[in-house]
N, C-alpha and C positions, 0 to 999 in steps of 0.2 A: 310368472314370467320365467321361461328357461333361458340359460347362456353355456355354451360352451366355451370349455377352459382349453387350451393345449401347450403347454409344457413345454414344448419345442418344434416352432414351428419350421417348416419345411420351404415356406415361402421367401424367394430368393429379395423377395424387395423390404421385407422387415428383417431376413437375416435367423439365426437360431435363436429366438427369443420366447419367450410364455408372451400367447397373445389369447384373446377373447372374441367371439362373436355372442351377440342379441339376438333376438329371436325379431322379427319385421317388422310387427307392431311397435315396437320403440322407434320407428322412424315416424317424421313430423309429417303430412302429407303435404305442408309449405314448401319443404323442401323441391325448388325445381327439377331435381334428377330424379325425385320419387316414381319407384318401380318402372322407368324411362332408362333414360344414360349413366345412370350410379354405374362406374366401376364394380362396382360390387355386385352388377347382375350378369356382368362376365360367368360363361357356365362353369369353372372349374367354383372360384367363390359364391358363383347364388345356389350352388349342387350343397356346399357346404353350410349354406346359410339355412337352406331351404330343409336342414336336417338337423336343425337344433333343437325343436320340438321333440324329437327320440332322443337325441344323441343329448344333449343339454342335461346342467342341474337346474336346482334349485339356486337361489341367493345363499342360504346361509353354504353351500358346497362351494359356490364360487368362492364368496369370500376366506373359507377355511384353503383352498388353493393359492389365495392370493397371501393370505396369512403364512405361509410354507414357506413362501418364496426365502432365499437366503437377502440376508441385509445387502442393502443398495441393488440390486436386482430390478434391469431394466427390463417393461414389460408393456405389451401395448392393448388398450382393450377398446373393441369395436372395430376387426379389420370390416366387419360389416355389421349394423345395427347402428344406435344412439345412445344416450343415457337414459337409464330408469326410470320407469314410465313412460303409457300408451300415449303415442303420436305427440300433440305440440307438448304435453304437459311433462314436469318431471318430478320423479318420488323421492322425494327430500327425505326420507326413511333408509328406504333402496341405498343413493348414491351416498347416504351418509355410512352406511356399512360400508361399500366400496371402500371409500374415504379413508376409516379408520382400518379394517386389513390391510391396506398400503403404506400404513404409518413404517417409516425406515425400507420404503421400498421406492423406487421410482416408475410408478404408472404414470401414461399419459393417452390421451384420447381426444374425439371429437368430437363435435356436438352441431346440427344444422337447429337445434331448438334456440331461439331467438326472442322469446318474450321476457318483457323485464323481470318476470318471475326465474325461468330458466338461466338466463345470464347472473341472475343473482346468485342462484343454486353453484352455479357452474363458477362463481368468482371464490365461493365460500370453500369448496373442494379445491382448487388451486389453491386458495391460502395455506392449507391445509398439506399442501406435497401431491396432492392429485392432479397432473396437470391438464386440463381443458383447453381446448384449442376452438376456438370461436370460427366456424368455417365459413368464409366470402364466395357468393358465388361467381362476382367478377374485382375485380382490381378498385372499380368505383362503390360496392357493398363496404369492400376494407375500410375504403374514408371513413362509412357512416359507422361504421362497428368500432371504430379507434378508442372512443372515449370509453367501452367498455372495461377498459384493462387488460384484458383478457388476452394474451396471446395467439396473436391471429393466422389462419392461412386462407390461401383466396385460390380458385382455380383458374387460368390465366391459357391464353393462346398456344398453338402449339410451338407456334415458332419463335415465342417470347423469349428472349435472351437470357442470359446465367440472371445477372441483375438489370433492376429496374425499377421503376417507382409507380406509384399510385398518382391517377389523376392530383390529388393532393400532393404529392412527391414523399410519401413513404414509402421507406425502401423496400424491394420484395427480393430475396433469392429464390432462384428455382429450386423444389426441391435436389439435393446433392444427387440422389438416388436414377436423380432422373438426369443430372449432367456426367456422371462419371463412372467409369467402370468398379467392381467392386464394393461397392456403396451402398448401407442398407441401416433400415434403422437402429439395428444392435452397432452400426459404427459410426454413424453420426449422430443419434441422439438429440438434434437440433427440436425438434416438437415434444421432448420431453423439459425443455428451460423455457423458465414462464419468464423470465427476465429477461428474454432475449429481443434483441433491438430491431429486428427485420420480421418482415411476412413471411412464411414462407410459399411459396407461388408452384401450386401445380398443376403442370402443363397438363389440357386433357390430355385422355388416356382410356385405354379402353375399347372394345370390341365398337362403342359409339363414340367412339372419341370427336367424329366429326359434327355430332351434334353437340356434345357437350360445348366445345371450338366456338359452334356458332357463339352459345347463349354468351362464352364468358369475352367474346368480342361487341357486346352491347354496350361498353365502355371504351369509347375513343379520347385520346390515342393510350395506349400503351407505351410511353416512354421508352425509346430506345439508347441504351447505351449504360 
């Protein structure tokens, strides 16, 4: 499996931070946006995704990158891809290298893999200082994903408010990036705290944003206010 590393990225919605892409096969084909409405098949990122097979390392290259990185050094891996290992499964090998090159770093990421084996993977690396972000793919998925632990986010309507709650009434903020000027993940850092008490809620988006829209309005209502 190849990943591309970059240093500083140029992307105005993460900010100048070291971020990573996966190579496609890491993504689950459960995943309802698969090869469909993912953001991530926007052309400027699937141009980049779709050239990690050249442009990419190896694992042990990634992690000596990540290993570089200076102490407390915020950094985000997967603006496109999964964790380690093909489709639903994940390489508890792999993410444990991740894992340990982030030690006195703060990585954070996402993951659409969803079996109890995966979520276990993925609890183990957040204990760990990796953080894992468990991803909903509507407001009503969040309920069911809650008891995971796992720091959640959910994709939510376009015209869904700043905050709001989950059919169950857990609270969601919209992601910042996407309510305020200036805003990017090297300055809010909200999905790099696994502690942190809210969902965060992103609105579709995207070259398909209208189809993404649909799927995540298959949970009614959306709490307003």
């Amino acid at each position: 499996m190849k990943y591309h590393f970059i240093k500083k990225s140029a992307n105005s919605k993460t900010g100048p931070i070291p971020v990573t892409y996966s190579q496609r096969e890491t993504c689950p084909p459960s995943c309802p946006h698969y090869r469909s409405d993912c953001y991530a098949e926007d052309f400027y990122t699937s141009m980049a995704w779709n050239k990690v097979p050249q442009r990419g390392g190896n694992l042990a290259q990634l992690c000596e990158s990540i290993a570089a990185l200076p102490a407390g050094q915020l950094w985000r891996h997967n603006v496109a891809g999964d964790l380690p290992g093909e489709g639903e499964s994940v390489d508890p090998a792999a993410l444990g290298e991740i894992v340990k090159a982030n030690i006195g770093r703060r990585g954070f990421t996402y993951t659409h893999k969803k079996s109890l084996d995966a979520i276990e993977w993925a609890q183990q690396a957040t204990a760990w200082g990796f953080t894992v972000n468990l991803s909903a793919d509507d407001a009503g998925e969040a309920d069911l994903l809650a008891d995971s632990g796992l720091p959640l986010t959910c994709i939510v309507p376009m015209d869904t408010p700043e905050k709001t709650t989950t059919p169950n009434g857990l609270p969601i903020v919209i992601c910042p990036a996407q309510t305020r000027d200036n805003v990017s993940c090297s300055t809010c850092q909200l999905c790099q705290r696994a502690d942190r008490a809210v969902i965060i809620g992103f609105r579709a988006h995207g070259s398909r944003a209208r189809v993404t829209d649909a799927k995540a309005r298959r949970v009614i209502p959306i709490l307003k206010g």
